[in-house]
N, C-alpha and C positions, 0 to 999 in steps of 0.2 A: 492949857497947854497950847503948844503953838506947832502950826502946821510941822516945822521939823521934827521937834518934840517925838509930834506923833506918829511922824515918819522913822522917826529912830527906833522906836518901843516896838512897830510893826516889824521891822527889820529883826532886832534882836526877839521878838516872838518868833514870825518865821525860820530864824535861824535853831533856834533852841527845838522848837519843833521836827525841823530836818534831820539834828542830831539822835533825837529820841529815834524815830523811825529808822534811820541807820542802826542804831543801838540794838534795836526792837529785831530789825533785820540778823545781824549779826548774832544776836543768841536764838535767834528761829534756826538759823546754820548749823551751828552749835549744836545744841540739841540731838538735830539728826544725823548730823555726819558725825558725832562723838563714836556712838554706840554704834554703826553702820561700819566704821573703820577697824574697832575693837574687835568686830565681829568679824571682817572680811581677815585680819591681822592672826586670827586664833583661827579661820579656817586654812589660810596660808600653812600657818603652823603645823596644822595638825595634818596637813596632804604631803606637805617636807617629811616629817615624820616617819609617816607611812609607807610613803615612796625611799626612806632613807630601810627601813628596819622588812619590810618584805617583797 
């Protein structure tokens, strides 16, 4: 291979790698704020409620 070559393949590893970690990022997010929102969403709900019926 020639020094481009291996300049290119570096580039597109680096990149590919970036994407993973982003990715990786994005469902660690995910994950936590799914069920943190669910839960903040249903105690919302259920103080409306409350506050609505006594």
């Amino acid at each position: 291979m020639t020094d481009q070559e291996v300049r290119l393949a570096d580039e597109k590893l680096r990149a590919e790698v970036a994407k993973l970690i982003a990715e990786t990022r994005h469902i660690s997010v995910n994950t936590f704020l799914a069920p943190f929102l669910a839960a903040a969403g249903l105690m919302g709900a259920t103080a409306a409620l409350v506050k609505l019926f006594f």
